[in-house]
N, C-alpha and C positions, 0 to 999 in steps of 0.2 A: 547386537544392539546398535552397532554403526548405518549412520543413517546416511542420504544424500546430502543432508544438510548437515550436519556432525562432520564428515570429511571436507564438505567445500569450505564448513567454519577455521577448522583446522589449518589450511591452505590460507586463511587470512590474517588469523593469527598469528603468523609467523612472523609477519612485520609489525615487532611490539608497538616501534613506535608510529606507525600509522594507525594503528588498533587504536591506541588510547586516543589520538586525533579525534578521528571517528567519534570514539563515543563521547569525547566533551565536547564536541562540535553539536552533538544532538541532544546531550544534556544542558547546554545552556539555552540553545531555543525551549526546550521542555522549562528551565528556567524562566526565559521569558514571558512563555505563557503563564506561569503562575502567576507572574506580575501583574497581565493584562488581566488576567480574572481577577486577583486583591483587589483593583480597582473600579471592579462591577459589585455593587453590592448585591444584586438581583442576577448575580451568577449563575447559579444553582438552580433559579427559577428560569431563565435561560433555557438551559439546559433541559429541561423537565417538558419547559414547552416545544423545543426543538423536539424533543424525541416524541411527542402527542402529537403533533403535526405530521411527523413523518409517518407513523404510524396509522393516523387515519389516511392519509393520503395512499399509503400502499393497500389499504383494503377497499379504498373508493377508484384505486387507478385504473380502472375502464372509463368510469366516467370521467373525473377530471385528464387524459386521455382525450379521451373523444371531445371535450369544452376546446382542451388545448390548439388539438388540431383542425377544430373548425374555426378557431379564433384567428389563426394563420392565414390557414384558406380564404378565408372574408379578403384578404390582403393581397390575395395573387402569388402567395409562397405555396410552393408545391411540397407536400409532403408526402413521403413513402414510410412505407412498414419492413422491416428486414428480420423474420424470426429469428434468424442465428449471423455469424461472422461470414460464412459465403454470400449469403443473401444480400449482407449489406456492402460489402466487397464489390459485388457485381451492379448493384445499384449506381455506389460511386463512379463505379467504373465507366457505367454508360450513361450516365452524365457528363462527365466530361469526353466520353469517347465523340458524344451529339456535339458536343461543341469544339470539337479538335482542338480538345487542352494539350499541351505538351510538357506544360511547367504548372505546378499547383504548389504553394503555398503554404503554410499551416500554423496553428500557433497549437499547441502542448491538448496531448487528447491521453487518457488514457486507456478508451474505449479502443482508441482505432490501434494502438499496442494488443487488446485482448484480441481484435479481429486479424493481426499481421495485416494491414491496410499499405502500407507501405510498398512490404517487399512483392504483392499484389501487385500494384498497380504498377511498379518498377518491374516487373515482369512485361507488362504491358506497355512499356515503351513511355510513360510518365513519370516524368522525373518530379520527385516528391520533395521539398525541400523546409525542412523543419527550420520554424522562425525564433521558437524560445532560445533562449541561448545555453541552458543546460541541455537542452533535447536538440541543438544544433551541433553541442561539441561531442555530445555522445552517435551521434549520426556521422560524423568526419570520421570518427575513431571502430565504430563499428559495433558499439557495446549498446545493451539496453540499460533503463531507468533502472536507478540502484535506490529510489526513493520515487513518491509517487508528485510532491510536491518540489522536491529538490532535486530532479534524475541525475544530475552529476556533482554532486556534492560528495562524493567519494575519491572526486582528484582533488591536487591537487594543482596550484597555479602555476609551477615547475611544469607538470606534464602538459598542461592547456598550450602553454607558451610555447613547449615544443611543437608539439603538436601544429598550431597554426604556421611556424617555421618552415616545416616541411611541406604543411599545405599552399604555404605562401601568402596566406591570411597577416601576419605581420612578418614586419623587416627590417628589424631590431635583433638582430640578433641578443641572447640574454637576457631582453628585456621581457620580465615577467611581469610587471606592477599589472594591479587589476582594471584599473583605468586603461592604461595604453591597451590592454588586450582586450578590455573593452568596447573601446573605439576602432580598433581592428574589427572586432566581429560586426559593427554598425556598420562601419564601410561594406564589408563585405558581404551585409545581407541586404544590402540596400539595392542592387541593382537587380537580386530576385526576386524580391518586392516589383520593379518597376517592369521585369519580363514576364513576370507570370500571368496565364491565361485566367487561372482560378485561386480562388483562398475558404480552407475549410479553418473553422475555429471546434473546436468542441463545447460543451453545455456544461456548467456548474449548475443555471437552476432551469427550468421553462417555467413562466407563470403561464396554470392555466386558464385566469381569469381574462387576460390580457392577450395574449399569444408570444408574451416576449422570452425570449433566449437570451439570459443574463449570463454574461462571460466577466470572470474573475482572472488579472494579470498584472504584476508588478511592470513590466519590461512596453507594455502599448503593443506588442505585436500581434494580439490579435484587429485591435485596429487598424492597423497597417496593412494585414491579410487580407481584410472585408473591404478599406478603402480605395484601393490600388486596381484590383481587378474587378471585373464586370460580373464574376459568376461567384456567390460565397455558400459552401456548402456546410450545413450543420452535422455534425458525427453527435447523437442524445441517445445514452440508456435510457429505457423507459419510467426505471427511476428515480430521474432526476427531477420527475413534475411536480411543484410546489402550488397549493392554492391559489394564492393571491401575492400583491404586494405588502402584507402585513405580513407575508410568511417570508418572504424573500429580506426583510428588514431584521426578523428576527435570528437566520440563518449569515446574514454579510455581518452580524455581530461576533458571532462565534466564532468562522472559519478561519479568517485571517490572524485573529489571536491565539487559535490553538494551535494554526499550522505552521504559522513565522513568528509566533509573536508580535505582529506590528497591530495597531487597531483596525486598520481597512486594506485592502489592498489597493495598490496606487490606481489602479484603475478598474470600474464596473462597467463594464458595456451593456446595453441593451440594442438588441436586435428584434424588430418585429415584422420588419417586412423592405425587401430590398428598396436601394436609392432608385431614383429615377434614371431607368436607362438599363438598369443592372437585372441581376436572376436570381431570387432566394432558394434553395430547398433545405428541406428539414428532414434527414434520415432518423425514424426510432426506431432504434436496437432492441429487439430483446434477446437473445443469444440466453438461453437458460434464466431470465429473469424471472418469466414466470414459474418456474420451478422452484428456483428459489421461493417466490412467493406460496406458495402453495407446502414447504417444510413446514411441520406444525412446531420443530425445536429451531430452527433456523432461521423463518424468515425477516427475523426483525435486521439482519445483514443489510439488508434494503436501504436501513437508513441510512447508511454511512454518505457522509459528503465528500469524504476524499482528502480531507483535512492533512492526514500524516500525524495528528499526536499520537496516535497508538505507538508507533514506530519511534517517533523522537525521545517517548518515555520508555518505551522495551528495552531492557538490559543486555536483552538475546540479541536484539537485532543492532544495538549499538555496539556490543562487541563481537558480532559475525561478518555483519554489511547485507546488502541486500542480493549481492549475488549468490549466498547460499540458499535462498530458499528456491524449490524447484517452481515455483509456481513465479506468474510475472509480475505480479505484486508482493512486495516481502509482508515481512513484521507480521504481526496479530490477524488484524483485517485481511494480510493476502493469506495466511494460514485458513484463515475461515472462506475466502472464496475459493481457495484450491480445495479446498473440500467439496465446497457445494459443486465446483466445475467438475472434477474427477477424485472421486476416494480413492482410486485403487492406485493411479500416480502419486498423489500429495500427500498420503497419510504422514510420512517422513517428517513433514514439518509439524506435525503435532508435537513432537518432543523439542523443539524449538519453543517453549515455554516453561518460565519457572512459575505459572500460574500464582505471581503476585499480584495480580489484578492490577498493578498501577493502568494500565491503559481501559481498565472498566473506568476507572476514577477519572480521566483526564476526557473520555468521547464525548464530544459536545451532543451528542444525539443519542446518547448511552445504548449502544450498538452493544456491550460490554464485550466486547469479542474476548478476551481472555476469558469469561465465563463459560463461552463456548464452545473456547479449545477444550474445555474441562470435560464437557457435555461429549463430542466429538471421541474425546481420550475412551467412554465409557461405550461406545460402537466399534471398538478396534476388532475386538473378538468376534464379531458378529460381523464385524467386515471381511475377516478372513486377516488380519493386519497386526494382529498383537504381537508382540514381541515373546515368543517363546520361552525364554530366559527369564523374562519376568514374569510370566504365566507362574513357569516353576515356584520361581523366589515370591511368591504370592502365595501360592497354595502352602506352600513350605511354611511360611511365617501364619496362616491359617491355621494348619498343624500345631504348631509350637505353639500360640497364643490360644487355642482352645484346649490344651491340656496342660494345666499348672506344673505337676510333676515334673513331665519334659519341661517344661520351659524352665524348672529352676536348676533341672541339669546340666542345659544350656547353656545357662549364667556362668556357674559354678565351672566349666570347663572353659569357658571365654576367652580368659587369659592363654591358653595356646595359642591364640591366634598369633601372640607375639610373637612366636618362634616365627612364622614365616616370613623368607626375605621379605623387602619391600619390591625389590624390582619384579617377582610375581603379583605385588597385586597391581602394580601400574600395566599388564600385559593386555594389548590388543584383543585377543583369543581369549584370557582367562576374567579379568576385571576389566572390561571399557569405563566404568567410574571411577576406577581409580587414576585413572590418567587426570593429570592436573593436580593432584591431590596427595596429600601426604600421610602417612599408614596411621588413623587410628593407634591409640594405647589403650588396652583394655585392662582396669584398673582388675588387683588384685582379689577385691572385693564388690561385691556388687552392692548398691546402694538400699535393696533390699536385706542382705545381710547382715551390715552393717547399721540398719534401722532397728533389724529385729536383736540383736544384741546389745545396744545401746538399751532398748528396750529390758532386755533380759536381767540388765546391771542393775536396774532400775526396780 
């Protein structure tokens, strides 16, 4: 029953007390979010309307779609179609190959992570330089997003500090305060800002009443991206297309408060069509989206904005991290895209859920993804994926619960079980749940016997 995810968890728990960091570092944003909702009283309603909007919008997305991208076009923005991650790989590619980019820019995509955009184009002799500063210290160190809102929030400011020491990023030896290191990282992204030929930002929303590309940033670096160089490319799931401006109002309500807890994020950009002088294009992705759309149990995944509450509320993924899950997005939501991208890779992470639904309860677009692990869990067998041991221990207790007799002899024998050591049922090979866990007493009496004799006195 040891999974990919169950052993890389294993591996992270070993350092208790970076584990518990971890999760009360994500239990107090999960905290703060409840805050930010107490104080909406039209929360729920929120919520309700968010998840109707998204919904009509992914069964109208041809049309709105097609509004979108001729609303750009009126503007002199060019935009392409990329079916899958080569597609839109190569598109980027020769774009900037037409404009003899050598240095491109970026500010925080999660799209261009699902396409490897990066190590692409770094193939190809462009040097790709991440502006966020979580996705710029994880890019010096080598690692992916360990969260989809927070990608390095798994270190910490010890290892940062080093880290730029050696890169030469600051020159303070010791000095870790988060200020000083964050003006290290200003300094030192500032003059890729000022050399770079190109800057892509990614899409939180497209309106497609308007044609604008609404980018959502605490940090101003996607503004920095688009204002600095001459060419700004857009990385957009085709998911991402919202209505109107009364959708995009309702959605910059939500996100920020479910995903940091703050009420807005520090900065909204809208892009609709490049400055004077400059070059827009708009790459839409779909790489399995409309697949996804076309699951008659799964497509409502569509709606997710990207937020991270599933994640900051999941117990699993607060005390695993996000490097256990095999897929590139952790927690609930990436449990449910590594399904849709590949079942016969990501099934693993389906037992990555104690299906308490907190993260149905907190999705601003009630995406419910834990509901769906649920759904998912009940294709394992028909995927070829089920867990053989539990198959057994299913049909067995099948057995035993349709035939009274055996079951009360069952009972009645129970208490042997105390004879067996403990350190057999903590074993690898014999019990995987009992690891963590301490042996059951199986009382002398079953609480049926003991009802029916009470009874009998009586």
């Amino acid at each position: 029953m040891s999974t990919a995810h169950s052993r890389a968890a294993r591996e992270f728990t070993k350092n208790r007390e970076k584990t518990a960091w971890h999760d009360d570092t994500f239990w107090s944003i999960r905290t703060k979010r409840d805050h930010m909702a107490s104080e909406l009283p039209e929360w729920e309603e929120l919520r309700e309307h968010a998840s109707a909007i998204k919904r009509h919008t992914a069964t109208h997305l041809a049309d709105y779609l097609d509004k979108f991208s001729t609303q750009l076009e009126s503007r002199g923005v060019i935009v392409h179609w990329a079916k899958d991650a080569q597609e839109f790989n190569e598109i980027t590619f020769g774009i900037l190959e037409s404009h003899k980019v050598e240095k491109m820019v970026k500010s925080k995509s999660m799209l261009t992570e699902e396409c490897g955009m990066n190590a692409y184009l770094e193939q190809r002799g462009i040097d790709v330089v991440e502006t966020d500063l979580g996705e710029r210290i994880l890019q010096l160190l080598g690692q992916k997003p360990s969260h989809i809102v927070m990608p390095a929030i798994h270190l910490t400011r010890q290892e940062v500090g080093e880290m730029f020491e050696q890169k030469g990023i600051s020159h303070e030896k010791g000095n870790y305060d988060p200020t000083y290191l964050t003006r290290c990282a200003r300094r030192h992204l500032r003059d890729e800002f000022m050399e770079a030929q190109a800057g892509m930002t990614g899409c939180n929303f497209g309106v497609a009443e308007t044609g604008d590309i609404v980018v959502c940033t605490n940090e101003g670096n996607a503004d920095m991206s688009t204002s600095m160089p001459k060419l700004h490319i857009v990385a957009m799931g085709i998911e991402k297309v919202v209505p109107d401006y009364d959708s995009v109002a309702v959605f910059q309500r939500l996100l920020c408060r479910c995903g940091t807890g703050q009420p807005t994020t520090t900065y909204t950009s809208h892009f609709r069509q490049a400055r004077p002088g400059a070059e827009m294009h708009v790459v839409l992705v779909d790489n399995g989206r409309s697949d996804i759309l076309a699951n008659p149990e799964h497509w409502e995944t569509l709606k997710c904005i990207r937020c991270g509450a599933c994640m900051n509320t999941c117990p699993v993924y607060r005390r695993s991290g996000g490097y256990s899950y095999t897929y590139f997005i952790p927690g609930p939501i990436g449990v449910n895209l590594g399904m849709l991208h590949d079942p016969q890779q990501h099934s693993g992470n389906l037992s990555a859920c104690s299906l308490c639904l907190s993260c149905d309860n907190v999705c601003p677009t009630k995406v419910n993804p834990g509901s769906q692990i649920y759904y998912w869990r009940q294709d394992l067998d028909r995927l070829g994926k089920a867990d053989k041991m539990k198959k057994a221990m299913s049909e067995g207790m099948s057995l035993l619960y349709n035939h009274p007799a055996l079951y009360t002899t069952a009972l009645r024998l129970a208490p042997l079980a105390n004879l067996v050591p403990e350190s057999l049922t903590r074993s690898d090979s014999l019990n995987p749940w009992g690891i963590g866990h301490a042996k059951p007493e199986f009382a002398k009496k079953s609480f049926h016997r003991i009802w029916k004799e009470d009874i009998d006195k009586k």
